[in-house]
TORVO-659866 format. One record per residue (C-alpha): x, z, y; residue in one letter; residue number from 1. Coordinates in pm, whole numbers. Last residue first. Layout:
N
ATOM       px       pz       py   aa     i
ATOM        X        Z        Y    a   NUM
...
***
This chain:
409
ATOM       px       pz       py   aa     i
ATOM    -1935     6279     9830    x   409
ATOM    -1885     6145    10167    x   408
ATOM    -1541     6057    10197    x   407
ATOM    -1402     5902     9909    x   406
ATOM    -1744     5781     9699    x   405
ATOM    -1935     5683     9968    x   404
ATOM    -1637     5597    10250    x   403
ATOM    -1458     5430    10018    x   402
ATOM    -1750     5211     9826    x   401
ATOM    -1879     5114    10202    x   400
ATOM    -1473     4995    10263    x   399
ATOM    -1523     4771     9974    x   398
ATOM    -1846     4623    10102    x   397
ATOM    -1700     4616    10483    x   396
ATOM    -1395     4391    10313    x   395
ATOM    -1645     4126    10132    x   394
ATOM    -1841     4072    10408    x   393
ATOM    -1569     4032    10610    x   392
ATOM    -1551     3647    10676    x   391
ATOM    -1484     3431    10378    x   390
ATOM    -1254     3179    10615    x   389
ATOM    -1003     3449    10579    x   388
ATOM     -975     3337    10245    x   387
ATOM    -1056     3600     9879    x   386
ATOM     -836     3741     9648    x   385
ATOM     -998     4106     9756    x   384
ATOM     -830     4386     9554    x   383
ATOM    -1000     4762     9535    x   382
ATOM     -880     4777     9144    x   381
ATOM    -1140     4742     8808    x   380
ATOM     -921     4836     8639    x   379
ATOM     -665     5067     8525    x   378
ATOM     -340     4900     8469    x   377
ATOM     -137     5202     8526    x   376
ATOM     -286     5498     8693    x   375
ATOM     -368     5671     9018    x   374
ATOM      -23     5842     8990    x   373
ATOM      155     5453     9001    x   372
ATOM      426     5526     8807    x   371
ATOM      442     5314     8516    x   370
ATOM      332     4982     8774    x   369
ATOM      270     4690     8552    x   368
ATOM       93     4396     8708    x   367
ATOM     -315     4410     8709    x   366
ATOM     -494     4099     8600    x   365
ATOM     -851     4035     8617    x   364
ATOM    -1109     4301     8667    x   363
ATOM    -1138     4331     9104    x   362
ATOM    -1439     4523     9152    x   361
ATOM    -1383     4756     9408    x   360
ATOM    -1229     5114     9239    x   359
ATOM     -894     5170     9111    x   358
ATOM     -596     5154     9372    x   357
ATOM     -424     4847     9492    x   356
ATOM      -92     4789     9460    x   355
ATOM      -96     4685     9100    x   354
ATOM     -431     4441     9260    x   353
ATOM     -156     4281     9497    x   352
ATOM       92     4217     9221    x   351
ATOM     -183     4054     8972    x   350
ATOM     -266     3846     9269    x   349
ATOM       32     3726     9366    x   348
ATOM      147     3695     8991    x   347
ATOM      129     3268     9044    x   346
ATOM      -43     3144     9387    x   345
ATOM     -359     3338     9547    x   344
ATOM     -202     3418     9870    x   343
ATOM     -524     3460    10093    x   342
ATOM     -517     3855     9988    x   341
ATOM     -681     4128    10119    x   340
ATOM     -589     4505     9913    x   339
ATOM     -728     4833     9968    x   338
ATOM     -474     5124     9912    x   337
ATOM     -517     5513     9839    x   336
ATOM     -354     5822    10020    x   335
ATOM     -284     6164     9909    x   334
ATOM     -215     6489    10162    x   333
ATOM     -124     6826    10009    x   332
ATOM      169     6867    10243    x   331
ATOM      217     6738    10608    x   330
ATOM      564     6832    10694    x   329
ATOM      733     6508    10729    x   328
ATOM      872     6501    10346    x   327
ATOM      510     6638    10218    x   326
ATOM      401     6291    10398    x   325
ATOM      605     6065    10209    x   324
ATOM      531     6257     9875    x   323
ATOM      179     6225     9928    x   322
ATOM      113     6050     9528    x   321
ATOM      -12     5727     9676    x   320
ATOM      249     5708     9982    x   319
ATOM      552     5762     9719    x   318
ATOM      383     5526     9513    x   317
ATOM      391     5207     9768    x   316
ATOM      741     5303     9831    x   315
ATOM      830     5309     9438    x   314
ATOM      624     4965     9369    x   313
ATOM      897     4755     9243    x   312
ATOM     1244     4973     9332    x   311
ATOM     1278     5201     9617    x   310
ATOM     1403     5062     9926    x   309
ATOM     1755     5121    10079    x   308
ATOM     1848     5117    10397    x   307
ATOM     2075     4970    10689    x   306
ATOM     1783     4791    10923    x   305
ATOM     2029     4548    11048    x   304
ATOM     2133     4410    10663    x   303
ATOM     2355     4572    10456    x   302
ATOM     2136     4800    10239    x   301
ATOM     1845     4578    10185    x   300
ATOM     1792     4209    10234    x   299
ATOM     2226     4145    10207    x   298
ATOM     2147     4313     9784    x   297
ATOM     2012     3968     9691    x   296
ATOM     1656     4018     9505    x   295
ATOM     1727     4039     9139    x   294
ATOM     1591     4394     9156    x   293
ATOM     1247     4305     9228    x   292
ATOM     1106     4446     9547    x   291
ATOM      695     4352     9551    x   290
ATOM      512     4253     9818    x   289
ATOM      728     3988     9912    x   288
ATOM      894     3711    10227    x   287
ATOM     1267     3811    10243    x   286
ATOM     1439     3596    10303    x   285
ATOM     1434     3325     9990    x   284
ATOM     1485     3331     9618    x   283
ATOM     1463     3629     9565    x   282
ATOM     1068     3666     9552    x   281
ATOM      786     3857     9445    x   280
ATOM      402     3884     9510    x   279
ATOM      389     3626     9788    x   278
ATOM      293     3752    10129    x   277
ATOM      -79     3631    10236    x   276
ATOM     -163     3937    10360    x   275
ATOM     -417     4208    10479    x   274
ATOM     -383     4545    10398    x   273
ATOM     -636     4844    10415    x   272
ATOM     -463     5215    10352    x   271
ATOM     -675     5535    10355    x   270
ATOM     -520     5872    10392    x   269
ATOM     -758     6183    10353    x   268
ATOM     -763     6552    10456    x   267
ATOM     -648     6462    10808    x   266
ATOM     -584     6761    11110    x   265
ATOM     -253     6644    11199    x   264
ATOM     -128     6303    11022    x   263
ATOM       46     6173    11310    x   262
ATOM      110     5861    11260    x   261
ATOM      334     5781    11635    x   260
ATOM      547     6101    11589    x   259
ATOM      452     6421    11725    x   258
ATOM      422     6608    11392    x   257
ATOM      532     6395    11129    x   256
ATOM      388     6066    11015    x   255
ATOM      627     5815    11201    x   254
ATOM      940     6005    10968    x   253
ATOM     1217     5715    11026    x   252
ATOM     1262     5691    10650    x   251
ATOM      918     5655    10577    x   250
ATOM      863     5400    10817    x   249
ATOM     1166     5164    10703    x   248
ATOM     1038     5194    10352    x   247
ATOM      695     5078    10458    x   246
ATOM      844     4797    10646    x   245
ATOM     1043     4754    10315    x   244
ATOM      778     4750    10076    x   243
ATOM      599     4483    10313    x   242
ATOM      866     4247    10264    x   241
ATOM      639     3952    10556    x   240
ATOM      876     3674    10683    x   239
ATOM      871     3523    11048    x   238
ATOM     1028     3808    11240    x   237
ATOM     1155     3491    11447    x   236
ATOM      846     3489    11677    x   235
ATOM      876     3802    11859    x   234
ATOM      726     3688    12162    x   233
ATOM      391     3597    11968    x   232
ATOM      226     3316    11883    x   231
ATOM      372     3227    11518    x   230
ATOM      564     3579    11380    x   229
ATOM      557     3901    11533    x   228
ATOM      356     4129    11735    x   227
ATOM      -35     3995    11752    x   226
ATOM     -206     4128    12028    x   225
ATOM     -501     4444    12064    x   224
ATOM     -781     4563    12191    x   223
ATOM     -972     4658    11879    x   222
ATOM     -875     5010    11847    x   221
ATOM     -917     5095    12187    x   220
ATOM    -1269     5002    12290    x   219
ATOM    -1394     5142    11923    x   218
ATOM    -1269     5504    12048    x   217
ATOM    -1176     5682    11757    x   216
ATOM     -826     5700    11741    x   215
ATOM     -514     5694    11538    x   214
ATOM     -200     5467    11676    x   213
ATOM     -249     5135    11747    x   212
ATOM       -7     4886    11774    x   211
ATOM      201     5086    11527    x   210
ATOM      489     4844    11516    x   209
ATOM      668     4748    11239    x   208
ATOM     1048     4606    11111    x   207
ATOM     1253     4460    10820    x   206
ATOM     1613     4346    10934    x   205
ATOM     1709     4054    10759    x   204
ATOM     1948     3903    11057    x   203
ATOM     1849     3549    11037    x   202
ATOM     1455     3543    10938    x   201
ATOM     1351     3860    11127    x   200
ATOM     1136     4077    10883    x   199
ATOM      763     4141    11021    x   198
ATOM      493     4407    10991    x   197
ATOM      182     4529    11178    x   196
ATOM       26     4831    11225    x   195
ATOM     -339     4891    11331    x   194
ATOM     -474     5260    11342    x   193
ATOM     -786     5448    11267    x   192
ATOM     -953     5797    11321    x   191
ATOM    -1223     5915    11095    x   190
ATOM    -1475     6219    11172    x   189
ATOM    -1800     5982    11282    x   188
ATOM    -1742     5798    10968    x   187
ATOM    -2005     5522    10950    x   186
ATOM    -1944     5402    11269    x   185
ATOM    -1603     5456    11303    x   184
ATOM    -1534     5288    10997    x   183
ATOM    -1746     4967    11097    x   182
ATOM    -1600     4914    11407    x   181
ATOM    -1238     4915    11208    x   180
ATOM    -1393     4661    10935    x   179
ATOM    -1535     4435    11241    x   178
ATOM    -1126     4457    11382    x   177
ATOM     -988     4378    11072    x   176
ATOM    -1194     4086    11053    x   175
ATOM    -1172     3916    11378    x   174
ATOM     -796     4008    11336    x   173
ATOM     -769     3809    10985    x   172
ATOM     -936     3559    11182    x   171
ATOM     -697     3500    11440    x   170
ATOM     -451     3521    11227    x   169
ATOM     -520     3245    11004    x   168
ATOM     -577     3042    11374    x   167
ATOM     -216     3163    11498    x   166
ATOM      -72     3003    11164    x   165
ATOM       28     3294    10904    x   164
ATOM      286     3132    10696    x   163
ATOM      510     3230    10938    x   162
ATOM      428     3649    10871    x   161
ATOM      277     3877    11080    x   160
ATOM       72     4081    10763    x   159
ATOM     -154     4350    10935    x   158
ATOM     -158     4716    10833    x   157
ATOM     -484     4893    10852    x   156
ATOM     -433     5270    10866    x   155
ATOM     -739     5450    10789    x   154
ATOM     -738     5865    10864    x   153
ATOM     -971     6046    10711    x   152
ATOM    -1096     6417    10876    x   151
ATOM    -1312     6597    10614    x   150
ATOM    -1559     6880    10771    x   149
ATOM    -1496     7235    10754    x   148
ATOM    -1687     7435    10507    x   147
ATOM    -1540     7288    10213    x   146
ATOM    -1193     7199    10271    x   145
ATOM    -1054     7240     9906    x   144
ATOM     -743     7023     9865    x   143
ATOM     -689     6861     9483    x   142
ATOM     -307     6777     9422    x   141
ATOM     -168     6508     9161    x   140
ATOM      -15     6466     8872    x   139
ATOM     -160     6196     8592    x   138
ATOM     -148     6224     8222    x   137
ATOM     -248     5992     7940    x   136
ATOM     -289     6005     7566    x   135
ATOM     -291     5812     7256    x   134
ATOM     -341     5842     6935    x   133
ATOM     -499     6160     6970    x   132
ATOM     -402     6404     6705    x   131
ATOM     -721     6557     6489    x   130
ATOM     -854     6313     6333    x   129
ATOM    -1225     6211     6250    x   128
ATOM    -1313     5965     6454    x   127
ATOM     -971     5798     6636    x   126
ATOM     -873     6025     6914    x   125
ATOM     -838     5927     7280    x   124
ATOM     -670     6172     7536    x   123
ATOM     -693     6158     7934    x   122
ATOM     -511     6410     8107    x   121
ATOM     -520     6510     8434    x   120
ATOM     -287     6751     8576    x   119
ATOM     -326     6966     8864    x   118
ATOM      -88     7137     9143    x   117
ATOM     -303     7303     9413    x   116
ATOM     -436     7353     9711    x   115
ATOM     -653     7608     9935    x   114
ATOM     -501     7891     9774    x   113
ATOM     -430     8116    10053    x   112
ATOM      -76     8145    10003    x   111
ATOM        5     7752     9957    x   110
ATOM      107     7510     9691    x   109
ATOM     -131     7683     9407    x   108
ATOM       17     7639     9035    x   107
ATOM        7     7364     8789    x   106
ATOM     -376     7432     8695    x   105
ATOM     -453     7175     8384    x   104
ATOM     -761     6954     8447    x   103
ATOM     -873     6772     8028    x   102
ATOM    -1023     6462     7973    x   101
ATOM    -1159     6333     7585    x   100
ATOM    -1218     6012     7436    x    99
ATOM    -1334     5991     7134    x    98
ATOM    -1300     5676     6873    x    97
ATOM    -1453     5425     6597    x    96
ATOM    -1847     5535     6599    x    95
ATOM    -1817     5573     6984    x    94
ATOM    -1729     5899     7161    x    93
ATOM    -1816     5998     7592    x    92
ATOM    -1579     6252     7821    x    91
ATOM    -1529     6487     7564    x    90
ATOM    -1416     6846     7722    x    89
ATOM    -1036     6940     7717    x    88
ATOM    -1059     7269     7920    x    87
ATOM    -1092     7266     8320    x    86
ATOM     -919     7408     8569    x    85
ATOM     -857     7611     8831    x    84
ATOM    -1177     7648     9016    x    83
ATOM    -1165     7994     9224    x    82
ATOM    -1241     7786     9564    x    81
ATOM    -1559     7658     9421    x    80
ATOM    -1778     7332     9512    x    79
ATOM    -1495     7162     9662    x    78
ATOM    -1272     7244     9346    x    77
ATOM    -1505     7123     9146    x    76
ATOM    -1523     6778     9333    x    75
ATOM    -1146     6708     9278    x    74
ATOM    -1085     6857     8977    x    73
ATOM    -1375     6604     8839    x    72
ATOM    -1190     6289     9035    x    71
ATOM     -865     6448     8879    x    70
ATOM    -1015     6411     8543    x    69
ATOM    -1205     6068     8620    x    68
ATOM     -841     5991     8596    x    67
ATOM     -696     6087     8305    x    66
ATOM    -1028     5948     8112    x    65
ATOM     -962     5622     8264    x    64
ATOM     -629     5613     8170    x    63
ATOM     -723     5711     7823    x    62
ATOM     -947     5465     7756    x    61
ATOM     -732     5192     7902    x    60
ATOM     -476     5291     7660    x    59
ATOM     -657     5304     7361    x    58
ATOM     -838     4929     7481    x    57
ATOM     -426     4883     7464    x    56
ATOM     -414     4989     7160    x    55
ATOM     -682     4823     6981    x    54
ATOM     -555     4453     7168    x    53
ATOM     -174     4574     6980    x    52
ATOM     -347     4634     6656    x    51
ATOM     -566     4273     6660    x    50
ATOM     -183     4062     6747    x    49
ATOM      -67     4244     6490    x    48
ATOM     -326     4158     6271    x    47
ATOM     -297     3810     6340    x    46
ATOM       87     3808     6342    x    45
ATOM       59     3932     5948    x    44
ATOM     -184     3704     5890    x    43
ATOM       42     3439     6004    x    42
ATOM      342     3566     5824    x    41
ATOM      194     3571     5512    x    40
ATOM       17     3209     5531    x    39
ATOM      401     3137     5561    x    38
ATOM      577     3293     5289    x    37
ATOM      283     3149     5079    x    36
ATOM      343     2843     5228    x    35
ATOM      691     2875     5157    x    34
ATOM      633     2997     4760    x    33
ATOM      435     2649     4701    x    32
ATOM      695     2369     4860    x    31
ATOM      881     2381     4524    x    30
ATOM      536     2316     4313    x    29
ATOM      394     2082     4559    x    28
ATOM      695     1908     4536    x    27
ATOM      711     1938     4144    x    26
ATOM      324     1834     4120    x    25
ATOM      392     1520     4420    x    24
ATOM      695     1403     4183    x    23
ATOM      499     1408     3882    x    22
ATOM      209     1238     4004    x    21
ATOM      430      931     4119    x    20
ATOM      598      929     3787    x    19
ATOM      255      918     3573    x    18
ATOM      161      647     3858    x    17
ATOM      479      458     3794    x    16
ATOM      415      477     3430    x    15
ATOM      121      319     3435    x    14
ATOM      179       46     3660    x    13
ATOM      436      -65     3427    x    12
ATOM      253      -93     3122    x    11
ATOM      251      120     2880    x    10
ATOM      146      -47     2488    x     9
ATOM       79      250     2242    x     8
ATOM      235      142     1886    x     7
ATOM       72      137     1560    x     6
ATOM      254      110     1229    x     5
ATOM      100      -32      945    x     4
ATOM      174      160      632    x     3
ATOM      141     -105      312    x     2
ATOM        0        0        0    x     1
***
């Protein structure tokens, strides 16, 4: 019996397609373990993307918290001279955190016991532990003047700058000078002033004038010229470093007794800018709200005004936490900032609303200031990124917040 041997018949398409999907299997295969690597590495940047948005809502929590405990300090103390603190309470809890505030007593500053050294802090816990994951402390004084009636002082400080034509100045006086008719109306205790800044272009030296020192007499405080920059006699102090005009007034003392501020007889220090100054710069004399350290040393210590300035928002601080006016023999005094802005290029804005202090309704971004004592990053901030061309509606609804919540309560 014969075997009859069979043989399978390839042909060459065949066996290129067997080859073909052998090739793609093995490079799938080799490719395999890096995608895993990689599908790895993008969840983990996803979740920490997620942990780092949870902890900063942590930290806003707790900044918040920190400061609606010096705001509470603040108003018990009014109500009774023996208040001297307050035990960590819980401010409000969700099903995923609590957020708590306590007021530590520091200490009195004076004999009678009229002021004194507080801490706020601000704590969030997740549900169910017992160490916060975060928490927040501000320093501060509280003042109790009950029985004799607040005295506020608003200083509205004017940007002189080249940028500002004599038109955009025009206006931002038309504006300033409605918001000061508007204080004194509404505040029959307040006193104002108008200063305005400049830096000369060639010789770097930072300056201000207090054009108006503090009264109440509408006639006054609205009768006034422009000092530097386009229009005036000065018109070389074309640039606008606001930290160091405000440097430059702290070191030559114009709060103390006698001297052109004179803070005697205030319980509250209010601050209303209007600029167009960019946020930083060192690239160019000497136009900034901000002082970076990259700016050329020739702006600052050698130049006509022959000082230093403290770093980012350190002079803006100093006035915030009172240590400017403890240093010319006013102690206990704090002072807040309202921010206009026609500058709304790059970080400007973020920079301005940093300066600004919480309250108004700015809620977009907010540069990093560690040391500002009314809080980093808290939000919403009194910042206007507005034009001039606006008019002052918006301006005489931020200074209506002040004077309700500030003043009056």
């Amino acid at each position: 019996m014969s075997r009859i041997a069979t043989q399978t018949k390839h042909t060459p398409g065949a066996i290129t397609r067997k080859q073909e999907n052998g090739f793609i299997l093995a490079t799938l295969m080799a490719f395999l373990p890096l995608l895993v690597i990689l599908s790895t590495i993008v969840v983990g940047v996803g979740i920490q993307a997620h942990e780092t948005s949870v902890l900063q809502q942590y930290k806003q929590q707790a900044q918040l918290a920190s400061t609606s405990a010096m705001d509470f300090a603040k108003e018990q103390y009014e109500l009774d001279i023996d208040y001297m603190g307050t035990a960590e309470t819980t401010l409000y809890s969700t099903d995923l955190y609590t957020v708590t505030y306590e007021v530590v007593h520091k200490g009195f500053t004076n004999e009678v016991n009229t002021q004194q050294d507080i801490q706020g802090v601000g704590r969030v816990y997740k549900t169910g532990a017992l160490t916060p994951i975060y928490t927040r402390e501000i320093q501060g004084k509280v003042t109790h003047s009950a029985g004799s009636s607040a005295s506020v002082r608003f200083v509205f400080i004017i940007d002189n700058s080249g940028s500002m034509s004599v038109s955009e100045w025009l206006d931002s006086k038309n504006t300033v000078d409605v918001a000061i008719n508007y204080v004194i109306d509404n505040v029959p205790s307040a006193k104002v002033a108008v200063v305005q800044y400049g830096t000369n272009h060639y010789s770097r030296e930072h300056k201000y004038d207090v054009t108006v020192q503090f009264t109440n007499d509408k006639a006054t405080a609205t009768t006034w010229d422009r000092r530097y920059g386009p229009g005036s006699s000065s018109y070389y102090d074309l640039q606008d470093h606001l930290a160091a005009s405000l440097a430059r007034m702290r070191l030559e003392s114009v709060y103390g007794p006698g001297d052109e501020l004179d803070l005697a007889g205030a319980t509250d220090v209010q601050y209303v800018m209007f600029t167009d100054a960019t946020g930083e710069n060192d690239s160019w004399c000497c136009s900034s709200l901000k002082k970076i350290s990259t700016e050329p040393s020739s702006w600052h210590n050698n130049n006509a005004s022959g000082f230093s300035i403290e770093e980012d928002y350190g002079e803006y601080n100093l006035l915030k936490d009172g240590t400017v006016f403890d240093e010319d023999g006013y102690s206990g005094l704090t002072s807040q900032f309202s921010v206009l802005s026609i500058n709304q290029t790059g970080t400007t804005p973020a920079i301005s609303a940093a300066i600004a202090s919480p309250g108004g309704e700015w809620a977009g971004a907010v540069d990093s200031n560690p040391d500002d004592p009314e809080g980093d990053g808290l939000v919403p901030r009194r910042f206007i990124s507005t034009t001039l061309a606006a008019g002052p509606d918006e301006i005489l609804s931020l200074l209506d917040e002040i004077i309700e919540e500030e003043i009056n309560f």
